[in-house]
C-alpha positions in Angstrom: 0.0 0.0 0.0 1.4 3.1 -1.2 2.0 5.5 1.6 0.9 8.3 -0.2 -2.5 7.9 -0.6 -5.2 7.4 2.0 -6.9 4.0 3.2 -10.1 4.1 1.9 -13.0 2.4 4.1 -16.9 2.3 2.6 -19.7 1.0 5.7 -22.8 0.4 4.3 -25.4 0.2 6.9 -29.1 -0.1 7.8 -30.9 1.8 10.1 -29.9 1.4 13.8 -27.7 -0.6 13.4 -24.5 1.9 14.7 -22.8 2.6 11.2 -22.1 6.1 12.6 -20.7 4.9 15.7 -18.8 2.8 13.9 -17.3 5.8 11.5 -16.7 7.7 15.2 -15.1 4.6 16.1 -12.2 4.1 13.0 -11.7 7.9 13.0 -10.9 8.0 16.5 -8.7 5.2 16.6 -7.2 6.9 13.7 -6.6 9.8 15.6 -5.1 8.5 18.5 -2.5 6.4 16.4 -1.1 10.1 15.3 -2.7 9.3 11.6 -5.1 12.3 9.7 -8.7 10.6 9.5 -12.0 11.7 8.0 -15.2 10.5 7.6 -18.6 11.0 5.9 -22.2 10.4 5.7 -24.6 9.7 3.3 -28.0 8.9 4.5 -30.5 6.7 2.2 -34.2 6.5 1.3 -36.4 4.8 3.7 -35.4 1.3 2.4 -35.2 -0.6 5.2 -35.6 1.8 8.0 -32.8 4.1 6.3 -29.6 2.4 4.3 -26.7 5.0 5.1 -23.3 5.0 3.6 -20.6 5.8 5.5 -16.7 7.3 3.8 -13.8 6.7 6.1 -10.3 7.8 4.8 -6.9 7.3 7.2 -3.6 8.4 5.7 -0.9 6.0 6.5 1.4 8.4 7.4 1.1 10.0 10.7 1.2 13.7 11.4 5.4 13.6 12.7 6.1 12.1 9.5 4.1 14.3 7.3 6.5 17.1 8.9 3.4 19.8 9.1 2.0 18.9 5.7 -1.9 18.0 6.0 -3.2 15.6 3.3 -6.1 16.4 1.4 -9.0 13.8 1.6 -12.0 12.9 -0.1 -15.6 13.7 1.0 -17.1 10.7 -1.0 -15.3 7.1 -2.5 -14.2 6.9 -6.0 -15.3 4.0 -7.8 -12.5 1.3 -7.5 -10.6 2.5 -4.9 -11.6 1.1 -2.3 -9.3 -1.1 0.2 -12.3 -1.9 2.6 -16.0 -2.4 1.7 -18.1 -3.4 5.1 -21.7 -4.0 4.8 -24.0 -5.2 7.6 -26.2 -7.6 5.2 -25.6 -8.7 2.1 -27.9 -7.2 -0.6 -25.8 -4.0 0.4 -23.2 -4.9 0.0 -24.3 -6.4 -3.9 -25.5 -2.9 -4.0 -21.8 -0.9 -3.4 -20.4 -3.7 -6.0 -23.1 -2.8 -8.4 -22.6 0.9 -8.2 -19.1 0.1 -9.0 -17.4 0.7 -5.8 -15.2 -2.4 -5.0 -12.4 -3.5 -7.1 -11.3 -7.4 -7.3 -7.8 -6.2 -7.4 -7.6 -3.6 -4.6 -11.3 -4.2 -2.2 -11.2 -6.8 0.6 -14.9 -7.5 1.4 -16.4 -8.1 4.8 -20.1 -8.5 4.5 -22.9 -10.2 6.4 -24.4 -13.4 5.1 -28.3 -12.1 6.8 -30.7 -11.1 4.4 -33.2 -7.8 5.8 -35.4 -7.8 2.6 -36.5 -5.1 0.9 -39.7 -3.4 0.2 -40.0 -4.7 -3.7 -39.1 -8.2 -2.5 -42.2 -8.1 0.0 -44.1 -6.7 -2.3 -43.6 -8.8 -4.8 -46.9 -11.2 -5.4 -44.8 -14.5 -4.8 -41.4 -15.2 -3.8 -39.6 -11.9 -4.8 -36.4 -12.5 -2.7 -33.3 -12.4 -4.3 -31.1 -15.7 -4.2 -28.6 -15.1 -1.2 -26.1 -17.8 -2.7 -26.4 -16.0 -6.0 -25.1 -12.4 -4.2 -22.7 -13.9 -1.9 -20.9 -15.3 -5.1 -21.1 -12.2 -6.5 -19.5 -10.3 -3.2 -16.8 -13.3 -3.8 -16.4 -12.5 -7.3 -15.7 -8.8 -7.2 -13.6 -8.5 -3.8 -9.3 -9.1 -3.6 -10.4 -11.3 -0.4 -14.0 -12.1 1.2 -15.3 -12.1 5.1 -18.8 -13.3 4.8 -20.6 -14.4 8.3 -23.9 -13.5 10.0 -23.4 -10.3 11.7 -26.9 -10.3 12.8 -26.7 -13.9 15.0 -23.5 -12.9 15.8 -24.7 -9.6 17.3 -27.4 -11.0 19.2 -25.0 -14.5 20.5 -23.5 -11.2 22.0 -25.9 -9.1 23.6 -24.5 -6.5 21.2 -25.5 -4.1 18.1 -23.5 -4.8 14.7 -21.6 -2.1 14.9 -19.1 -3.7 17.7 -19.3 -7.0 15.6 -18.0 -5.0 12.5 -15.5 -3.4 14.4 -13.7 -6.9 15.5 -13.9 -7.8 11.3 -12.3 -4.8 10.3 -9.5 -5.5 13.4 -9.3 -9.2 11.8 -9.0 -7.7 8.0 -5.4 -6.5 8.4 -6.1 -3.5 6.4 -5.7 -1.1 9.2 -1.7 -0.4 10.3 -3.6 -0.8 14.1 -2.9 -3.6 16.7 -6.6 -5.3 17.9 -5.8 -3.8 21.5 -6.3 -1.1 20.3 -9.8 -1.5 18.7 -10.4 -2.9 21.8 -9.3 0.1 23.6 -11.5 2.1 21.6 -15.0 0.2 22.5 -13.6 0.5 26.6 -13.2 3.8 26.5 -16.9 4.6 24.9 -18.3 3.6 28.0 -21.6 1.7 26.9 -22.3 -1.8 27.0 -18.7 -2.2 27.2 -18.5 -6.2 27.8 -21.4 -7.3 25.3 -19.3 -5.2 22.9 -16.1 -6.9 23.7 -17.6 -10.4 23.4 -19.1 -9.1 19.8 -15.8 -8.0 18.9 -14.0 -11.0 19.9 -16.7 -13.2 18.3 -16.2 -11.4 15.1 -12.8 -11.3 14.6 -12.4 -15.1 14.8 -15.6 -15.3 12.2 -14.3 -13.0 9.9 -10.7 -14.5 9.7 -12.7 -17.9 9.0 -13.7 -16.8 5.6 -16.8 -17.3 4.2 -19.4 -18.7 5.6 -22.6 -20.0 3.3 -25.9 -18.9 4.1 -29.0 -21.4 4.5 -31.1 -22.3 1.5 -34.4 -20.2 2.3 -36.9 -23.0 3.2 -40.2 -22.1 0.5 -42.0 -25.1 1.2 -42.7 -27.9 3.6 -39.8 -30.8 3.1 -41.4 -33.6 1.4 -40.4 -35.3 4.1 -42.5 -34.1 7.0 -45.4 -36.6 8.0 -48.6 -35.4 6.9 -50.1 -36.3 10.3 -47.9 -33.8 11.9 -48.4 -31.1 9.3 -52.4 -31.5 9.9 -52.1 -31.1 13.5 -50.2 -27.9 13.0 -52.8 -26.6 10.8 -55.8 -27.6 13.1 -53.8 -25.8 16.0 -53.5 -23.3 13.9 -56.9 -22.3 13.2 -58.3 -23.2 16.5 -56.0 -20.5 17.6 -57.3 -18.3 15.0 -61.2 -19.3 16.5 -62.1 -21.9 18.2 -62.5 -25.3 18.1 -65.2 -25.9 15.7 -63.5 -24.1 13.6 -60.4 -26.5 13.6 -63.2 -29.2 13.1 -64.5 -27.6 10.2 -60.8 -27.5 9.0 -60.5 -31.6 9.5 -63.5 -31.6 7.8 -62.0 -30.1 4.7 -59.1 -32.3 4.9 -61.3 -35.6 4.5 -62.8 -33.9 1.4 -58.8 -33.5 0.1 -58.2 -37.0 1.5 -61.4 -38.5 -0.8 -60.0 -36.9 -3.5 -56.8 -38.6 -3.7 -58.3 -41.7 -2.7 -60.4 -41.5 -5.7 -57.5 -41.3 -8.1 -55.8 -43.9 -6.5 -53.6 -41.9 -4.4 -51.9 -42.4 -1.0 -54.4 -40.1 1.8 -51.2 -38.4 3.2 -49.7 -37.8 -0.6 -48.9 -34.7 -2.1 -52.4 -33.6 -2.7 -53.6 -33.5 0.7 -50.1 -32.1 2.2 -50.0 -29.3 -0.4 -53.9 -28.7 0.1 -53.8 -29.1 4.2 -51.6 -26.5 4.2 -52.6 -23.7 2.5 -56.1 -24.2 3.7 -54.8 -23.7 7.7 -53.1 -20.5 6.2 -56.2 -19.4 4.4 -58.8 -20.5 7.0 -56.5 -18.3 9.8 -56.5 -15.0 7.2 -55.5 -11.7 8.3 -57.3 -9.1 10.1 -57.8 -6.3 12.4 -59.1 -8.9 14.9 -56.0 -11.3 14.3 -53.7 -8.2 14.2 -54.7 -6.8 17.5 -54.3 -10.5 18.9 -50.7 -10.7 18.0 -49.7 -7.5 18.9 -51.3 -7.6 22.4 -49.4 -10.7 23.0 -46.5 -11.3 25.5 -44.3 -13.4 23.5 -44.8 -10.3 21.0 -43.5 -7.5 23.6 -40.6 -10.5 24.7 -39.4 -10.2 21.1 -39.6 -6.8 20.1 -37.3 -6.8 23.4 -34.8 -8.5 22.3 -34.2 -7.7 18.8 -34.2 -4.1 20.4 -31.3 -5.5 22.7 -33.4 -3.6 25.6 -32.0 -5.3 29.1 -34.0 -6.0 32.2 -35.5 -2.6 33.8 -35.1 -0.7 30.7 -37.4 1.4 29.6 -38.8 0.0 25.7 -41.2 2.2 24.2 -43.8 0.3 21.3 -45.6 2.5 18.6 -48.0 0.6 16.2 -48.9 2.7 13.3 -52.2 1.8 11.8 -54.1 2.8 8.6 -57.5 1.1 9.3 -60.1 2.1 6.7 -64.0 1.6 5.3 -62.8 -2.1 4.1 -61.5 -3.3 7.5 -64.2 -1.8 9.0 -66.9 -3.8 6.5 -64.5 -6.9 7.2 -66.0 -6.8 10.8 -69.9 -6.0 10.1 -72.5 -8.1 8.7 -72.5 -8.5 5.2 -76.0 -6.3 5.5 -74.6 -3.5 6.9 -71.3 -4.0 4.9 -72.7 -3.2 1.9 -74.2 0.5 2.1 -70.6 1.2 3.6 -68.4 -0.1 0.7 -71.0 1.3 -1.4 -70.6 4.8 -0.3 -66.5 4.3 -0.3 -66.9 2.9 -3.8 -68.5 6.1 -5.1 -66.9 7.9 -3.2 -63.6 6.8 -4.8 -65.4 6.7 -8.2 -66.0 10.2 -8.3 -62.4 10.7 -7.6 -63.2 12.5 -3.8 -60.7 12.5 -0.8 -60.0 14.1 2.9 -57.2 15.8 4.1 -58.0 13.7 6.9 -57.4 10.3 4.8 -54.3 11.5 2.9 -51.8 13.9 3.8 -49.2 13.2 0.9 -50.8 12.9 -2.5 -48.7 10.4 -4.5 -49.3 7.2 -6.4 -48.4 4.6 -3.3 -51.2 5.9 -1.9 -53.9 5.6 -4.6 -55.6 2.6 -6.0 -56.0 1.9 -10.0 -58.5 4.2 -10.2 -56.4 7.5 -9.4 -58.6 8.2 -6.6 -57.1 7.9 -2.6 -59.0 5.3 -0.6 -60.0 6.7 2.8 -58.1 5.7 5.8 -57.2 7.0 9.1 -53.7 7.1 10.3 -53.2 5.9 14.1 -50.2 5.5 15.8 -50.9 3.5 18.7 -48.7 3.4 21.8 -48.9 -0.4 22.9 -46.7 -0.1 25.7 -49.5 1.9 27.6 -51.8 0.9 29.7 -54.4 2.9 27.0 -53.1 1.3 24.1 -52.7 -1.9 25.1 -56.3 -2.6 26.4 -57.5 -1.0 22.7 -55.3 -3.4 21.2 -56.9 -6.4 23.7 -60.0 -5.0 23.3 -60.0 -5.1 19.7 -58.2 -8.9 19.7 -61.4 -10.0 22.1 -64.1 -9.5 19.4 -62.6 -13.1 18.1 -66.5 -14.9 18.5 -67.8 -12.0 16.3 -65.8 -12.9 13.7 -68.0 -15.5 12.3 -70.9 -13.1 11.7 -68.2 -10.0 9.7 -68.5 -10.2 5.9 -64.8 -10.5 5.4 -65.3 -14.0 7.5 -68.5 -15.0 5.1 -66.3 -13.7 1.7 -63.4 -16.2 2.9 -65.2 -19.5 3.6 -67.4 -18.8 -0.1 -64.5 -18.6 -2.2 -62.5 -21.7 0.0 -65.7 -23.9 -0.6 -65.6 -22.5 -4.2 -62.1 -23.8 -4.2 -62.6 -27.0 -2.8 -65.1 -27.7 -5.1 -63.1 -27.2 -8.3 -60.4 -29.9 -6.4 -63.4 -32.2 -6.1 -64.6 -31.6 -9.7 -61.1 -32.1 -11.0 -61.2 -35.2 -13.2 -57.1 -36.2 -13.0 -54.7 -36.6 -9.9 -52.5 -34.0 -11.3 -55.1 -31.4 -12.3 -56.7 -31.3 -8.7 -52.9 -30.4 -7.3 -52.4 -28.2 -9.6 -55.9 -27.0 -8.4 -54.9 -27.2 -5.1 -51.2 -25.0 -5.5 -53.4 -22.4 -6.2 -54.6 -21.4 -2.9 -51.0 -20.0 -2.6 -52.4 -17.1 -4.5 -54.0 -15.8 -2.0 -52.0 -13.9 0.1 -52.0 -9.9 1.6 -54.1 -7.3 3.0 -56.3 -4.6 1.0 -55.6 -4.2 -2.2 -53.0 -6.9 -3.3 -55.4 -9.7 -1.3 -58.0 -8.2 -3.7 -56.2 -8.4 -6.6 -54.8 -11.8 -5.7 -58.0 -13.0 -5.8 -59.4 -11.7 -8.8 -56.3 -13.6 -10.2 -57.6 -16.9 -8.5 -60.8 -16.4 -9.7 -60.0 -16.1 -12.9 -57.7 -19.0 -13.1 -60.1 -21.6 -11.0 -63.5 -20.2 -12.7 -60.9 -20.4 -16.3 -58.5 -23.5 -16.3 -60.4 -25.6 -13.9 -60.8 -28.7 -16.8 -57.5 -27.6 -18.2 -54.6 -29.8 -18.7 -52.1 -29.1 -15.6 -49.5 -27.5 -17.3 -51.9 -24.9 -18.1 -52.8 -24.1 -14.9 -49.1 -24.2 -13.6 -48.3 -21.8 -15.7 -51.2 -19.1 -15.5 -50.4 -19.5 -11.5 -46.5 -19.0 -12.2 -47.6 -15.9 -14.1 -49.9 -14.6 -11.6 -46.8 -14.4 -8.7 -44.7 -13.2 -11.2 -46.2 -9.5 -11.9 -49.1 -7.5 -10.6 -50.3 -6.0 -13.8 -51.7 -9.0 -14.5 -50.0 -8.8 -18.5 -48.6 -11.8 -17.9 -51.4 -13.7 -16.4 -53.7 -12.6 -19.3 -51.2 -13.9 -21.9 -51.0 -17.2 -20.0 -54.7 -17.3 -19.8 -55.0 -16.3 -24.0 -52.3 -19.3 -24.1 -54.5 -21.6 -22.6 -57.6 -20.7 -24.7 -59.6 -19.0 -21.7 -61.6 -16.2 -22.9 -60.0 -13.0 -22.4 -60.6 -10.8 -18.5 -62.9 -8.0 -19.3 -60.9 -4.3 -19.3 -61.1 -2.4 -16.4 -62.4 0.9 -16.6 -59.6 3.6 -15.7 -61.0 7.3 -16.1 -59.1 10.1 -17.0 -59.3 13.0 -13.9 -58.1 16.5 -13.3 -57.2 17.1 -10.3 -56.7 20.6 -9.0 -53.5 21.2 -7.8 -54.1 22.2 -3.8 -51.6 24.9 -2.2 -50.0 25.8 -5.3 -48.1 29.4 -5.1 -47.1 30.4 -8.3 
């Protein structure tokens, strides 16, 4: 390393996770080693509660040997120059490679192996996460030498925040002229959570000289080899927690009608069909809403975790602030059907006519309107839950479980179920009813994706039901790739359904509100 020019460090770093303590950290070890030090900030978007970038340079020579000279730095990295790229999960650091910031003859790479996904990847209508072997290759392809271990787990194995963890990599990298007592010396004298730091530190720097280590296959569905027994006790739990117990015998009930099925064709009663079908029907039969939402947020083990993945110790004050957004279709979802309808009615027209409230919508942008142009009314809460106030609302609201059964959303959910299991029944080949059946994966979300991802169903179940299976694989495939829906039409054309009628999208002018000229 030339002595001339500056070590250049890059942190990229999610929201609280210390990636400015960290930059504090380097300089001021920096500093007291006699060497010039500078570092900079860039914070993100709200990705991910806030991805911020942080530029450290240190000049290798310290201030006695620069004889009064003062080297000029750089307020942001040049592409390629890097010596040390640290990111605290690994899309990140994919992302720094991509913008062209490491070099695989110059950067050493130390990068977590822990995914935090994104907003597109939980948007997306299936499986929209990016392949973490796939980006850990590339992190191995474009980097002089790679440090790849979970920062997150090691962090928490701690009783720590990533920030110390990083800190011990770096030490263990040998790009910095700076013994690890030092480092060390550094987290003592900073006087907070001093020994959870030092075990993070210590942890670290024997992870990150072991290399690389390869992150688990994301697990997408149930192993092939879990009983079916076990998996249908799971689900009955499941819903019975979501109701009660006739309601987990109403879900057995639906089982024997997958299990007749696949005895019809010839099939084993705890084959594919019924392990496939038994499992999407607990997660469809224990659907989201407000009732379910309260429920879990009201709940101890709930409070226990936000606890720790806050790293709050015992007598610690933790403060919990749900923000909510509940709206005329939640509020239907809870009503009967009777006195649904005039509501979503009224919020139909209302949204037809292209009306709003200042109260509904403070920022008027497209995230926030549906296809139509028009802002669907909602009313922003943000709910303390670690009051006594807000936790009672929150238990109040989970104990209107028994009037569940009587809400339209309730009614909406166990028509188009029997509507599904129907089709399975109806089915007239082995293959075509699991196919059939793999379709209940559709359904997913809240508001306006669960209503588009069952239009999609609908369309594919009322459409390809007496199709060949392929058919229907693939107009499913097609429905969790996109949510236009461009590709599910052309699927559906493919298949020789007749074409979904247009929607109607109407052309508004809306006056521009609080314009100065």
């Amino acid at each position: 390393m030339s002595t001339r020019q500056p070590i250049t460090l890059l942190i990229a770093a999610l929201g609280g996770e210390g990636g400015g303590v960290l930059a504090e950290w380097l300089v001021e070890l920096a500093v007291r080693a006699g060497h010039p030090a500078q570092a900079t900030s860039i914070p993100g978007v709200a990705q991910r509660t806030g991805a911020t970038t942080y530029y450290v340079e240190i000049h290798p020579q310290t201030f006695a040997e620069l004889g009064g000279r003062t080297p000029v730095m750089s307020l942001a990295p040049v592409p390629g120059c890097l010596d040390l790229l640290v990111a605290s999960e690994l899309l990140e650091a994919v992302r720094q490679i991509q913008n062209g910031f490491a070099s695989p003859q110059r950067t050493r790479l130390i990068c977590s192996t822990h995914r935090s996904l994104t907003t597109f990847e939980k948007l997306a209508p299936g499986d929209g996460r990016y392949d973490s072997a796939r980006l850990l290759e590339v992190a191995r392809t474009h980097s002089r030498a790679l440090a790849a271990f979970d920062v997150d787990a090691t962090a928490r194995e701690a009783g720590t925040v990533p920030s110390a963890v990083l800190f011990g990599a770096i030490a263990a990298s040998g790009v910095l002229p700076f013994d690890p007592a030092a480092f060390e010396e550094i987290i003592r004298d900073s006087g907070r959570g001093v020994e959870a730091s030092l075990r993070g530190f210590a942890l670290a720097f024997e992870r990150a000289r072991g290399g690389v280590g390869v992150p688990p296959a994301p697990a997408l569905c149930v192993p092939v080899g879990t009983p079916i027994t076990d998996l249908v006790t799971l689900g009955q739990a499941r819903v019975v927690e979501f109701q009660d117990a006739a309601y987990g015998e109403l879900f057995m009930q639906r089982v024997e009608r997958l299990r007749a099925v696949a005895r019809r064709f010839g099939a084993a009663a705890d084959g594919e069909l019924v392990r496939e079908g038994a499992r999407y029907l607990a997660l469809w039969m224990a659907f989201d809403d407000v009732i379910r939402v309260a429920d879990l947020k009201s709940r101890a083990s709930r409070y226990a975790r936000v606890a720790e993945e806050a790293g709050a110790r015992p007598g610690e004050l933790l403060r919990i602030a749900d923000h909510l957004k509940p709206g005329p279709v939640e509020l239907a979802g809870l009503l009967p059907p009777a006195l649904a309808k005039p509501l979503l009615a009224w919020e139909s027209s209302r949204r037809d006519a292209g009306r709003w409230r200042r109260l509904a919508l403070r920022a008027w942008d497209s995230a926030s309107r549906d296809g139509n142009g028009a802002a669907p009314l909602a009313l922003p809460l943000k709910l303390r839950a670690d009051t006594i106030l807000g936790f009672l609302a929150l238990r109040l609201l989970g104990a209107l479980r028994p009037l569940r059964r009587i809400g339209r959303r309730h009614a909406e959910e166990q028509e188009l179920i029997e509507h599904w299991l129907a089709a399975i029944e109806a089915a007239t080949r082995l293959d075509v009813a699991l196919e059939l059946a793999l379709c209940a994966r559709m359904v997913k979300g809240y508001g306006a994706t669960n209503e588009r991802a069952k239009e999609n169903f609908r369309s594919i179940i009322n459409s390809l039901k007496s199709s060949d299976p392929a058919a229907i694989r693939r107009a499913r495939e097609a429905a969790l790739a996109e949510e236009s829906g461009t590709a599910l039409d052309a699927a559906l054309s493919q298949a020789g359904a007749p074409p979904r009628a247009a929607k109607a999208v109407p052309v508004r002018w809306i006056k521009r509100m609080g314009h100065t000229p």
